[in-house]
N, CA, C and O of each residue as an XYZ file, in Angstrom:
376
protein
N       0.811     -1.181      0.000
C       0.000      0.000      0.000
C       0.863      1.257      0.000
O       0.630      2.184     -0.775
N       1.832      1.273      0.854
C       2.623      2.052      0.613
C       4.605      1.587      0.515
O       5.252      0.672      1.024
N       5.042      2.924     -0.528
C       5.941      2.495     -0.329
C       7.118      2.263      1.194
O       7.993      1.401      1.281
N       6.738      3.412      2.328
C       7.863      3.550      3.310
C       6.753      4.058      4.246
O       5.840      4.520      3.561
N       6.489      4.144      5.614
C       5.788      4.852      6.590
C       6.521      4.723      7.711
O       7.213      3.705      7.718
N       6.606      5.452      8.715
C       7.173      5.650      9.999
C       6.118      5.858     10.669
O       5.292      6.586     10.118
N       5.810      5.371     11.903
C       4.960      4.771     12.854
C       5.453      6.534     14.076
O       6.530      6.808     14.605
N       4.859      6.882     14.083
C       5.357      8.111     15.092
C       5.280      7.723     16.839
O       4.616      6.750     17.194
N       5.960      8.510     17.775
C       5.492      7.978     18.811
C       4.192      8.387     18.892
O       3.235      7.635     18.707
N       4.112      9.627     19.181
C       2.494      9.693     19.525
C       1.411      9.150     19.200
O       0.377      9.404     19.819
N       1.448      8.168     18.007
C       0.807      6.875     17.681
C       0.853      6.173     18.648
O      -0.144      5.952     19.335
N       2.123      5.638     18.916
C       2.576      4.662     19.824
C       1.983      4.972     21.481
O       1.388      4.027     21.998
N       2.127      6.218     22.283
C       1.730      6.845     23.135
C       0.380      6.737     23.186
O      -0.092      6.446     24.286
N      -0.369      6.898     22.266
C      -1.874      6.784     22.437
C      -2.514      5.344     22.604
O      -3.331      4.884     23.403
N      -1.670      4.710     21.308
C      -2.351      3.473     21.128
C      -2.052      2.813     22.395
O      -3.025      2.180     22.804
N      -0.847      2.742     23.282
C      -0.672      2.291     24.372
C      -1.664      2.564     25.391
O      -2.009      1.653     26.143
N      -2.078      3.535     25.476
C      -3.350      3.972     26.819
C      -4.000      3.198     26.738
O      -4.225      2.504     27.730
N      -4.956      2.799     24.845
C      -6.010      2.235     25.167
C      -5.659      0.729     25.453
O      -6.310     -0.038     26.163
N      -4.629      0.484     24.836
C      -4.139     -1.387     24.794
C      -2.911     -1.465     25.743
O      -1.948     -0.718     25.564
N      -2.939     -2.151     26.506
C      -2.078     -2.504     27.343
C      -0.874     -3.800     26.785
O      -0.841     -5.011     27.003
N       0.089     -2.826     25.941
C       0.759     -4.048     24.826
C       2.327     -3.399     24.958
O       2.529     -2.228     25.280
N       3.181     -4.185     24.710
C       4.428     -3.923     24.103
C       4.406     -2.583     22.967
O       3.388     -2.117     22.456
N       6.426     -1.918     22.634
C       6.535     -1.586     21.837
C       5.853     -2.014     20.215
O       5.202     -1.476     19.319
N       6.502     -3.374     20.544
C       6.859     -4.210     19.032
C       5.150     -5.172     18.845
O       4.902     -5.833     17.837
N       4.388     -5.066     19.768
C       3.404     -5.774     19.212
C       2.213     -4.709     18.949
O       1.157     -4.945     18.360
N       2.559     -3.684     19.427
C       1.484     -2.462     19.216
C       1.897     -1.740     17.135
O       1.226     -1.524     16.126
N       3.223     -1.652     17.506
C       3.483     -2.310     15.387
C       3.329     -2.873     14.582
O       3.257     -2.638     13.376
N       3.213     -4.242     15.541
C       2.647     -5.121     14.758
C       1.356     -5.644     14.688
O       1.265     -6.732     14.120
N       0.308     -5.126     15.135
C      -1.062     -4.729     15.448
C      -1.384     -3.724     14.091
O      -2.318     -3.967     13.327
N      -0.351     -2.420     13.898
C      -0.664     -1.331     13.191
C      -0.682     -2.114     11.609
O      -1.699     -2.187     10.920
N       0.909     -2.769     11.140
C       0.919     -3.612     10.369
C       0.072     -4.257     10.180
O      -0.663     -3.787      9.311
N      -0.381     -5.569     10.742
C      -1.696     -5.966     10.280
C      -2.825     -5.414      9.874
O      -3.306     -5.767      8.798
N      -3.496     -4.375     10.724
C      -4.353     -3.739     10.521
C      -4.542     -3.114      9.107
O      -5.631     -3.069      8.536
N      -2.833     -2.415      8.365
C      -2.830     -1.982      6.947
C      -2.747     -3.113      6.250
O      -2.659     -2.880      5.045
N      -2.739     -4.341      6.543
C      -2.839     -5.316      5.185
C      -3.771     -4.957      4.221
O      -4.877     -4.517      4.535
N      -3.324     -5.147      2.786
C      -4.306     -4.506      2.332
C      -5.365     -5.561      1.786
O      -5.762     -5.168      0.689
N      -5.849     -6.528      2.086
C      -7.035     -7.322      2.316
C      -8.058     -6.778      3.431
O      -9.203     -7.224      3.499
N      -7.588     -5.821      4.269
C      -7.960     -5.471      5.438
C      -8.525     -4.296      5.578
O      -9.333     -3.812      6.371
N      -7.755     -3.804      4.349
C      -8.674     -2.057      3.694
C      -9.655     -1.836      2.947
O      -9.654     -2.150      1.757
N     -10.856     -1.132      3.675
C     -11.687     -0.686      3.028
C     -12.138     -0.032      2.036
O     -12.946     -0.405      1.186
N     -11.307      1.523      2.206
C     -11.110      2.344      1.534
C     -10.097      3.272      1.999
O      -9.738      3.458      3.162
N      -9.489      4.092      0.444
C      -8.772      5.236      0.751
C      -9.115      5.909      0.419
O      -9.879      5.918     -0.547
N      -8.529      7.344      1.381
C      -9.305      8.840      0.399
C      -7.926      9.522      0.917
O      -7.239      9.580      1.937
N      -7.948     10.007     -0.431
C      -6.409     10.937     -0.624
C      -6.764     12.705     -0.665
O      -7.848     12.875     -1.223
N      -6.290     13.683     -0.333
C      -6.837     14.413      0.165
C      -5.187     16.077      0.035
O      -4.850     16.961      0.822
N      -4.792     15.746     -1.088
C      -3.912     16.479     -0.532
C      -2.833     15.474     -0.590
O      -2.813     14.412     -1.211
N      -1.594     16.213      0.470
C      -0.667     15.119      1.200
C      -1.205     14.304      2.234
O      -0.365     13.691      2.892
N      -2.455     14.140      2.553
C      -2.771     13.800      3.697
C      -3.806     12.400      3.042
O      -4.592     12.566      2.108
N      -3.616     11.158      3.694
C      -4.427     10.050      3.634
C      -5.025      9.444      4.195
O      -4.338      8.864      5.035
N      -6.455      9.082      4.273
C      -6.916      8.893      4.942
C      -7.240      7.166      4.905
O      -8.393      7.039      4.492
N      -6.688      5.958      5.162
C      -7.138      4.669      5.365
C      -7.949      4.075      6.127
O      -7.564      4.014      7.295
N      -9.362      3.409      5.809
C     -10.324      2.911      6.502
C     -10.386      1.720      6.149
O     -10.580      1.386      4.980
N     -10.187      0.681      7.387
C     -10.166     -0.584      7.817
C     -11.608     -1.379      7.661
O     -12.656     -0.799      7.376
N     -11.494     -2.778      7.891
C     -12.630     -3.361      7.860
C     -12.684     -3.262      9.601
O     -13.739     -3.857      9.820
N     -12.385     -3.034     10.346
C     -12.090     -3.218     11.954
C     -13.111     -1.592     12.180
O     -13.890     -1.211     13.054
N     -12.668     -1.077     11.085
C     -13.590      0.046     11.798
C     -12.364      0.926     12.530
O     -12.417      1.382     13.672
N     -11.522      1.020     11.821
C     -10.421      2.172     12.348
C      -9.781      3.113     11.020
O      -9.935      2.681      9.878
N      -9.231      4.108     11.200
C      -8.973      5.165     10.314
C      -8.128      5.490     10.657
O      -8.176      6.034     11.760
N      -6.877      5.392     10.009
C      -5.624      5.616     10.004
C      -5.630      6.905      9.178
O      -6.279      6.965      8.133
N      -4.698      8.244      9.778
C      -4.204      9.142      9.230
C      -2.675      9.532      8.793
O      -1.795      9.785      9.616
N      -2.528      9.541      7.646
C      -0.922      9.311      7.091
C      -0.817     10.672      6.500
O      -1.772     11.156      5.892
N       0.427     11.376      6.673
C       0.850     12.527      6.165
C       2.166     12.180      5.316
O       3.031     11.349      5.591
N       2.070     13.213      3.983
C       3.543     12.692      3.342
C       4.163     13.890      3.414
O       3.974     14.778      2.582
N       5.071     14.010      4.576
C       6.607     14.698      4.616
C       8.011     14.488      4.417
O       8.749     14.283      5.381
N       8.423     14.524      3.267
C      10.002     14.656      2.478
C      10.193     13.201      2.211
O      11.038     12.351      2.492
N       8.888     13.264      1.449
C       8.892     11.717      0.507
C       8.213     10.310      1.103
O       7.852      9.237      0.620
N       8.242     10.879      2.324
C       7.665      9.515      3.413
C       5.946      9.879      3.849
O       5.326     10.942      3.812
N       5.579      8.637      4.216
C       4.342      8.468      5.258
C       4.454      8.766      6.442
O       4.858      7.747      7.002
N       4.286      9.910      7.475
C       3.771      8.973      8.690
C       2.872      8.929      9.155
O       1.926      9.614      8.764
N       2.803      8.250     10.003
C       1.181      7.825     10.587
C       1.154      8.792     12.033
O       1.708      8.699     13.128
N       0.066      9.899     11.315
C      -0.297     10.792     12.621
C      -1.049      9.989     13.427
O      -0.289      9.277     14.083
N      -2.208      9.776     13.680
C      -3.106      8.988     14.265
C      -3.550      8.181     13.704
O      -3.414      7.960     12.501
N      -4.469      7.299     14.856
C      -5.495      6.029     14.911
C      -6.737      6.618     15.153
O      -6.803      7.604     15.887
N      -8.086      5.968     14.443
C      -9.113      6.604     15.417
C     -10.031      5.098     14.882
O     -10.357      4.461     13.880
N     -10.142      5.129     16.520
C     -11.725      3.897     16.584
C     -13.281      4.094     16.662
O     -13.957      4.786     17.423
N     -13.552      3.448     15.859
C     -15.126      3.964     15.870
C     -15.882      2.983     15.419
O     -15.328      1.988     14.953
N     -17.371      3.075     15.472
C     -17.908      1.819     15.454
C     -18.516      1.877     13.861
O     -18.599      2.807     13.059
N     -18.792      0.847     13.807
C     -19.222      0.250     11.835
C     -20.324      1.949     11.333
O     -20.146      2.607     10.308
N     -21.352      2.233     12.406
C     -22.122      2.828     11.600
C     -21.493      4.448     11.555
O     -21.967      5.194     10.697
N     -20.403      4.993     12.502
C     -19.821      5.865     12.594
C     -18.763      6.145     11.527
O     -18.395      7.157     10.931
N     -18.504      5.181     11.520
C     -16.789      4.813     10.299
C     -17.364      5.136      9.133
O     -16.895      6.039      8.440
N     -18.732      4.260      8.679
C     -19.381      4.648      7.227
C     -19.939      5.960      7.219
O     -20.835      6.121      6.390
N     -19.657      6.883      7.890
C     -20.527      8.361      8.383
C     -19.089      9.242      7.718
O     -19.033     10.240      6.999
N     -18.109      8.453      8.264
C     -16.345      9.500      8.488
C     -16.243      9.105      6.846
O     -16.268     10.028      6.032
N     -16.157      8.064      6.503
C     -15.986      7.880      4.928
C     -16.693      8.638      3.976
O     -16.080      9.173      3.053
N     -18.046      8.756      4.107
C     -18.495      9.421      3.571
C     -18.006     11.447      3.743
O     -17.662     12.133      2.780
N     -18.117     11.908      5.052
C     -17.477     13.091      5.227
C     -15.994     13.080      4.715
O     -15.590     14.094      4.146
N     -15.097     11.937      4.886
C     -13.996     12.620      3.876
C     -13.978     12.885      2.760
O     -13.170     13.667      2.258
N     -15.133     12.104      1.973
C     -14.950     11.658      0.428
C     -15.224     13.172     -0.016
O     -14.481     13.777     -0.789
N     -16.505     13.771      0.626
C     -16.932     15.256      0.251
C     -15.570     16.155      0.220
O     -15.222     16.696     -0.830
N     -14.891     16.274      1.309
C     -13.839     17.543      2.069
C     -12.997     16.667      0.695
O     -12.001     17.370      0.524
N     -12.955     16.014      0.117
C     -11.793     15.718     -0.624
C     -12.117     16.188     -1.971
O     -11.149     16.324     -2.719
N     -12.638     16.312     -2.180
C     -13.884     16.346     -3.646
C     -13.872     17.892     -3.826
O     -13.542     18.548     -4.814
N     -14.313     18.292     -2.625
C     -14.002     20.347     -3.018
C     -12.809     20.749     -2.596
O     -12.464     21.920     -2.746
């Protein structure tokens, strides 16, 4: 899906509050999650990307000096997620 991304801490920092996990398995949580059998949809937006999961999570990726990183995670439930997809698709569109 992509070529290179860097996982930021403050990813890491957050995602830790809610999950009580390791460095290396809270990465490898993120990893899985982008498989791309596992993606719903993307909406590109600019430099800014927006990836929606079948899990019902939305990954936000920024491209600075050629790279991805992953600003945030956000969880939300099935009928909320299809609400956010739809509101990005618009903000992307104008």
């Amino acid at each position: 899906m992509f070529e290179y991304y860097i996982i930021t801490e403050h990813v890491i920092d957050r995602y830790r509050q809610r999950v009580d996990e390791t460095v290396e398995n809270i990465k490898k949580r993120i990893k899985q999650d982008l498989y791309f059998k596992k993606i719903k949809q993307i909406v590109n937006k600019g430099n800014v990307r927006h990836v929606f999961t079948i899990s019902s999570k939305e990954f936000i990726f920024v491209k600075e000096r050629g790279r991805w990183l992953l600003k945030t995670v956000i969880k939300r439930s099935r009928k909320t997620n299809d609400l956010a997809i739809q509101q990005r698709r618009k903000t992307a569109v104008c």
